[in-house]
C-alpha atoms as a printed R data frame, in Angstrom:
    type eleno elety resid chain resno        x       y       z
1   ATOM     1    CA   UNK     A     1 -142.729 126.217 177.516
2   ATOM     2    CA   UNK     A     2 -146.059 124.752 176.415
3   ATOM     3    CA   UNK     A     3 -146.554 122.110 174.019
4   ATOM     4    CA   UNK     A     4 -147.911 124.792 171.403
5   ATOM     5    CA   UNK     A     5 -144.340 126.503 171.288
6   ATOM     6    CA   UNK     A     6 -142.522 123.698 170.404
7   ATOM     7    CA   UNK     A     7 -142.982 122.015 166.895
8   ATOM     8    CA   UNK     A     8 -141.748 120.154 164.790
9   ATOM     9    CA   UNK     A     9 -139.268 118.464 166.648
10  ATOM    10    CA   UNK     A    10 -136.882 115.872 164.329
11  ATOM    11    CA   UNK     A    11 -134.430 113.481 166.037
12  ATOM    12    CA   UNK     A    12 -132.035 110.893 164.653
13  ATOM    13    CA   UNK     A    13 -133.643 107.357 165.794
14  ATOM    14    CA   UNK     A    14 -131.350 104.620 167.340
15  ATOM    15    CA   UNK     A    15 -128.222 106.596 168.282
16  ATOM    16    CA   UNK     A    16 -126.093 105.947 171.310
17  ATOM    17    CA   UNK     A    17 -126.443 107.699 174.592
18  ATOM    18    CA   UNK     A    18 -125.758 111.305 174.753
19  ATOM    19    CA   UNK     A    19 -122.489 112.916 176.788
20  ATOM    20    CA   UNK     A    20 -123.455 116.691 175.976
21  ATOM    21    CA   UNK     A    21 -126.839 118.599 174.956
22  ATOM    22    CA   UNK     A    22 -125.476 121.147 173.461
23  ATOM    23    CA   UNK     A    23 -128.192 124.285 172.578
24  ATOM    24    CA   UNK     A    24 -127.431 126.730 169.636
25  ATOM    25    CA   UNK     A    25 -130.078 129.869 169.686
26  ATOM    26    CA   UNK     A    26 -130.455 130.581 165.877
27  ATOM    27    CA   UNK     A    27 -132.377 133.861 163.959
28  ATOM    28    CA   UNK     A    28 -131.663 134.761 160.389
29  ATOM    29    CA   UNK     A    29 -128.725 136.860 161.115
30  ATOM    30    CA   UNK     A    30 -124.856 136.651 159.919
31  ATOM    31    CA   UNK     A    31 -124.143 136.402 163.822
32  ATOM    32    CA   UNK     A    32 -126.332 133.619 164.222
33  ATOM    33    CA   UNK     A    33 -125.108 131.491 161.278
34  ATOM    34    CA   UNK     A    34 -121.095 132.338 162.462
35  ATOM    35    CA   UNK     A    35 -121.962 131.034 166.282
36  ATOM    36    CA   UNK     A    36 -123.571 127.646 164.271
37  ATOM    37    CA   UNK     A    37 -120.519 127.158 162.290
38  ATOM    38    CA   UNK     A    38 -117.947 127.728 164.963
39  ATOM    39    CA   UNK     A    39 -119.999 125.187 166.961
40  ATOM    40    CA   UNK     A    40 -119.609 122.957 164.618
41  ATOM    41    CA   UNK     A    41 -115.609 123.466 164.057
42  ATOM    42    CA   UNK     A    42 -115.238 123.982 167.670
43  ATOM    43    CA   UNK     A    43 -117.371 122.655 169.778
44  ATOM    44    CA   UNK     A    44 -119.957 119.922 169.126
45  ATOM    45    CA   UNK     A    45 -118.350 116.232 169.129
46  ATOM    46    CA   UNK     A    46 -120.447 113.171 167.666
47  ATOM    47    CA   UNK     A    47 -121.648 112.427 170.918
48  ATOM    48    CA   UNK     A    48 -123.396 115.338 171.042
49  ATOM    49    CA   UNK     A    49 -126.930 115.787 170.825
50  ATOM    50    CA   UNK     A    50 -127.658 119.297 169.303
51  ATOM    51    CA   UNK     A    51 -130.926 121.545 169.575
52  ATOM    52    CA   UNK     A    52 -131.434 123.868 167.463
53  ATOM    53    CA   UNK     A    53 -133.317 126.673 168.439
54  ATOM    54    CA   UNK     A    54 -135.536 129.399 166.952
55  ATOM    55    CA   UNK     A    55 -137.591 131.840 169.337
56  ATOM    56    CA   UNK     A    56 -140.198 133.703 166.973
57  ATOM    57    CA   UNK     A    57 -143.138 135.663 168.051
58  ATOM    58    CA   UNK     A    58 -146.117 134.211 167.005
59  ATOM    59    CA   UNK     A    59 -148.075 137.862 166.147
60  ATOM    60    CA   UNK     A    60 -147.645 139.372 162.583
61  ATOM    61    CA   UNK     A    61 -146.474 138.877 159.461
62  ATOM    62    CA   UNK     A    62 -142.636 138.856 158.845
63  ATOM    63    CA   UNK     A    63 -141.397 140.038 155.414
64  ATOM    64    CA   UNK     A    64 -138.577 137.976 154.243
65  ATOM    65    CA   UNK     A    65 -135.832 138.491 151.414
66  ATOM    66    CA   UNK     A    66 -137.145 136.459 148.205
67  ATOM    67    CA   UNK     A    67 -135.293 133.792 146.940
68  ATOM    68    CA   UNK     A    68 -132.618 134.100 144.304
69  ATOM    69    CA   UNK     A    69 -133.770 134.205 141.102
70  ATOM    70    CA   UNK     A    70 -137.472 135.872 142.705
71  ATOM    71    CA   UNK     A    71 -138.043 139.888 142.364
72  ATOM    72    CA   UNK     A    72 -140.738 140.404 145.324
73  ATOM    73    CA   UNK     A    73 -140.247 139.466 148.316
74  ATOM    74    CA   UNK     A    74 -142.968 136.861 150.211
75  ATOM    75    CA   UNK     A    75 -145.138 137.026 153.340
76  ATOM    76    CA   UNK     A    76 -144.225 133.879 155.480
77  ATOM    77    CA   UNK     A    77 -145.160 133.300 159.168
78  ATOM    78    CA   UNK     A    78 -143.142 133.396 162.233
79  ATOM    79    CA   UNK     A    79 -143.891 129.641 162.306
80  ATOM    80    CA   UNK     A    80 -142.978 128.699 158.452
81  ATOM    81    CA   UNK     A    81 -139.817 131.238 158.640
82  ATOM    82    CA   UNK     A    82 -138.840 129.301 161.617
83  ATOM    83    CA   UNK     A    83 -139.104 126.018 159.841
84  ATOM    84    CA   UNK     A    84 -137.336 126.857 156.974
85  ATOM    85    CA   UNK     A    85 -134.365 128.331 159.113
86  ATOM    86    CA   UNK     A    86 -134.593 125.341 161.253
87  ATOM    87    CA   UNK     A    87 -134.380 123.111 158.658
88  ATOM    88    CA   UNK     A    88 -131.787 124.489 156.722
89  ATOM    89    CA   UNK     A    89 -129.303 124.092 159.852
90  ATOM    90    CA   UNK     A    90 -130.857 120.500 160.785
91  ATOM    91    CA   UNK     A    91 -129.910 119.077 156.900
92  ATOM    92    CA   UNK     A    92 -126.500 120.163 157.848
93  ATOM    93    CA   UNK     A    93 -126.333 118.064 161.006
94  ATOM    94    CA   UNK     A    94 -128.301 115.547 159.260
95  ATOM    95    CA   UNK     A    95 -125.261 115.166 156.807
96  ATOM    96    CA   UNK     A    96 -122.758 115.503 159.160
97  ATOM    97    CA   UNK     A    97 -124.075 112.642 161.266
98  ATOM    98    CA   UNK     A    98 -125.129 114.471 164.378
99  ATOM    99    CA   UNK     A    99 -128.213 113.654 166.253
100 ATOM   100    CA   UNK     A   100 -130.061 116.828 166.841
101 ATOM   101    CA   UNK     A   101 -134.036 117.998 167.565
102 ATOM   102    CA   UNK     A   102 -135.206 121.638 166.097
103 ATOM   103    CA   UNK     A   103 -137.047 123.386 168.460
104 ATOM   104    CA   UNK     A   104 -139.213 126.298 167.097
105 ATOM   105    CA   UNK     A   105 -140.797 128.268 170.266
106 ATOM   106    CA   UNK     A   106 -143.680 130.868 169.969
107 ATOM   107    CA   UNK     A   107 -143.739 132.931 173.152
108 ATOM   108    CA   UNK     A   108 -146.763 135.490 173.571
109 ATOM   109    CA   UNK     A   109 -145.634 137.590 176.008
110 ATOM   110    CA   UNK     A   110 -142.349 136.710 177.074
111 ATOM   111    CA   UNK     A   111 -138.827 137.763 175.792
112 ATOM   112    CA   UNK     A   112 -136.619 135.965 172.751
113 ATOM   113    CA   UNK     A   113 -133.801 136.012 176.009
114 ATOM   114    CA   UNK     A   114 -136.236 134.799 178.792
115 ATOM   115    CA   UNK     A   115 -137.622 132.248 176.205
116 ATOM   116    CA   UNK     A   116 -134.246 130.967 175.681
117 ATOM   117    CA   UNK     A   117 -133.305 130.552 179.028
118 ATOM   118    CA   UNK     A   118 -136.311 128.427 179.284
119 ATOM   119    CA   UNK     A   119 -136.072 126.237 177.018
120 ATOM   120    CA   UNK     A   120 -132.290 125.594 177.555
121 ATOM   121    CA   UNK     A   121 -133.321 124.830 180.958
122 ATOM   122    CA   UNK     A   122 -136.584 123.103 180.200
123 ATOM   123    CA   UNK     A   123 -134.795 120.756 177.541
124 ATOM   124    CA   UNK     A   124 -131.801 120.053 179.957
125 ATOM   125    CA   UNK     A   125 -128.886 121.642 178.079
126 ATOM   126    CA   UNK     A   126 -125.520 121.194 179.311
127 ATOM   127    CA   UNK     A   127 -124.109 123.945 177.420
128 ATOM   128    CA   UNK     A   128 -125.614 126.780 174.954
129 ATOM   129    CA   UNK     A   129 -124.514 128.891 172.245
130 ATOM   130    CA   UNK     A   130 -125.081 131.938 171.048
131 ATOM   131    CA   UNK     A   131 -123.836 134.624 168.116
132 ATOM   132    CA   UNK     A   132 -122.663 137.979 169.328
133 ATOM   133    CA   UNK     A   133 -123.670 141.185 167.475
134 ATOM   134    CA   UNK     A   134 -120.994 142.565 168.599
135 ATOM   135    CA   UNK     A   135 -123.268 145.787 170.285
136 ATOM   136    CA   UNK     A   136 -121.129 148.286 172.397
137 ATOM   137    CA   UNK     A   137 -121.154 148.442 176.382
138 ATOM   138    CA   UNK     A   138 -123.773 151.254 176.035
139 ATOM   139    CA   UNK     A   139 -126.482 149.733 173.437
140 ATOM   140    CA   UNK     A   140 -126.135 146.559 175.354
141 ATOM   141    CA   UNK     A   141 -126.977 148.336 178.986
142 ATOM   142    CA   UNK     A   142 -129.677 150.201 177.127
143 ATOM   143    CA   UNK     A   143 -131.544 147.811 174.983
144 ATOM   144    CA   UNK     A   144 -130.215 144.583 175.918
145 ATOM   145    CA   UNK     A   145 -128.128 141.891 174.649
146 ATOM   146    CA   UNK     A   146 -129.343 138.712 174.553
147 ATOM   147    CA   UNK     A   147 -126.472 136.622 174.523
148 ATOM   148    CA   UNK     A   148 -125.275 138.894 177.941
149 ATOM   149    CA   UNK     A   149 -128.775 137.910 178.876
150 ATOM   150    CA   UNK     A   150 -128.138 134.234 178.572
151 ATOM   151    CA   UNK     A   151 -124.841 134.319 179.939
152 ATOM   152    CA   UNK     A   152 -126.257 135.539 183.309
153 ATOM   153    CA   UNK     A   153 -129.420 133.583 183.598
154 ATOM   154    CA   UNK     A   154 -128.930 130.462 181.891
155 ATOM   155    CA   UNK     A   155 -128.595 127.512 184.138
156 ATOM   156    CA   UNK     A   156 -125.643 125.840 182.130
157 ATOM   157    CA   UNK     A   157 -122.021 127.179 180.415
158 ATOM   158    CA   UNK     A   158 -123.034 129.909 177.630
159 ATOM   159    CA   UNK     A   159 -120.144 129.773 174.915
160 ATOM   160    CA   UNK     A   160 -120.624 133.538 173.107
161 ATOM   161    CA   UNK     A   161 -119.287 133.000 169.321
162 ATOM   162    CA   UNK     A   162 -117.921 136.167 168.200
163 ATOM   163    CA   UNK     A   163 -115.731 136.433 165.182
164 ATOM   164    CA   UNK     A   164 -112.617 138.415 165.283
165 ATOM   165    CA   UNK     A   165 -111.783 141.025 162.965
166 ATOM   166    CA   UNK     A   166 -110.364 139.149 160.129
167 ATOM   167    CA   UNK     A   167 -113.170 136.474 160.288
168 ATOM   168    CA   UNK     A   168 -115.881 139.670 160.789
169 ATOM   169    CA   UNK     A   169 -114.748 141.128 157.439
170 ATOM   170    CA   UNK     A   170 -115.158 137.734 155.404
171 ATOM   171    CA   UNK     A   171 -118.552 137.014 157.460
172 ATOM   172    CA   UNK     A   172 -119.641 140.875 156.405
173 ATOM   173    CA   UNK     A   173 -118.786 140.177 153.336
174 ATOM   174    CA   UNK     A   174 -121.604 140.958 150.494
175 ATOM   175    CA   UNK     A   175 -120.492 137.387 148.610
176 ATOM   176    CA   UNK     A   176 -118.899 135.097 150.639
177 ATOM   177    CA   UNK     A   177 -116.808 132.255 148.775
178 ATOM   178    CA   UNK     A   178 -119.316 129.225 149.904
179 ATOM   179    CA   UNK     A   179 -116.709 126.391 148.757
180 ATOM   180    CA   UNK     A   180 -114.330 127.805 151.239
181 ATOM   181    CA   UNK     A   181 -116.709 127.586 153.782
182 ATOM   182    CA   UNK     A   182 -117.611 124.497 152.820
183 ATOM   183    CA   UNK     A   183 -113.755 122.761 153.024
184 ATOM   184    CA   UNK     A   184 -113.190 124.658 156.437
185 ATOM   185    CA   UNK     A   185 -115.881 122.907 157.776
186 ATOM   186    CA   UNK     A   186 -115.810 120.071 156.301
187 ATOM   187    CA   UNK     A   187 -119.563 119.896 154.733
188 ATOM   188    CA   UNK     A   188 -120.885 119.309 151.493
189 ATOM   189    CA   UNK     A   189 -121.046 122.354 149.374
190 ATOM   190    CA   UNK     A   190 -124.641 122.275 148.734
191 ATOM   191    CA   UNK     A   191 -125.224 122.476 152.219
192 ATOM   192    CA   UNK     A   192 -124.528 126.357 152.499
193 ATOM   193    CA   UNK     A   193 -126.928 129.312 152.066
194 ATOM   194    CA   UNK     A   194 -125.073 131.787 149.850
């Protein structure tokens, strides 16, 4: 990992020593967002310090839904779409008191899986997690899955976050009640996408 595919990297000044790094590989998916809030019910303790990270490809334009309220949708970079993803799951660490760094990497010709690996082993995780999409055996053999991916090459515990059926259905659901969400986990309201 070169100094070019990490950025902007935010940590909580002054804390205590760390007993756990704890990695959580985040996209923009339903999947991903479920494996960060059962980490955060779960897993992570206060003593934890938390990376988040975001594997984009730095080629292309990505097309992303517009914000509420917005009719078209806007052209954002791998980088900036990163950032805002990244930064939307740092402010709820941030308010929940957790020291954490984002870590945004740009790989050119290597894997979202292999870049993972990487980083969790470059950035001396004791323990990563990821979402499942819940693929069958066959698309996984065929394609790929990249939390299967991580649970065999990763040099530390992989913890693979995948809802059951009742919690699929409310996580699949098209509005999901955000102040429930909010209780369970104990967080500020505001701090949920809806």
């Amino acid at each position: 990992m070169t100094a070019d595919e990490i950025h902007n990297a935010t940590e909580i000044q002054g804390a205590a020593p760390y007993k756990r790094t704890i990695a959580i590989a985040l996209d923009s998916s339903k999947f991903s967002e479920y494996a960060f809030y059962w980490a955060l019910e779960h897993y992570l303790r206060q003593d934890d310090y938390v990376l988040l990270l975001n594997v984009q490809h730095s080629s292309g334009n990505a097309v992303i839904d517009p914000p509420l309220g917005h009719s078209e949708s806007t052209e954002t970079t791998p980088k900036q779409e990163s950032y805002t993803l990244l930064s939307h799951y740092a402010k709820i660490l941030s308010e929940a008191k957790y020291a954490y760094k984002e870590v945004s990497i740009h790989p050119e010709r290597v894997s979202v899986k292999e870049s993972i690996v990487r980083a969790v082993h470059e950035l001396h995780a004791t323990a990563l997690i990821v979402g499942s999409r819940g693929a069958d055996a066959f698309t996984r053999g065929f394609l790929g899955s990249v939390s299967d991916y991580c649970a065999h090459h990763a040099h530390c515990p992989v913890l693979i976050a995948k809802p059951d059926e009742e919690e699929a259905k409310k996580w699949n659901q098209k509005s999901v009640d955000v102040s429930a969400y909010a209780q369970a986990f104990k967080l500020p309201y505001a701090s949920l996408i809806v």
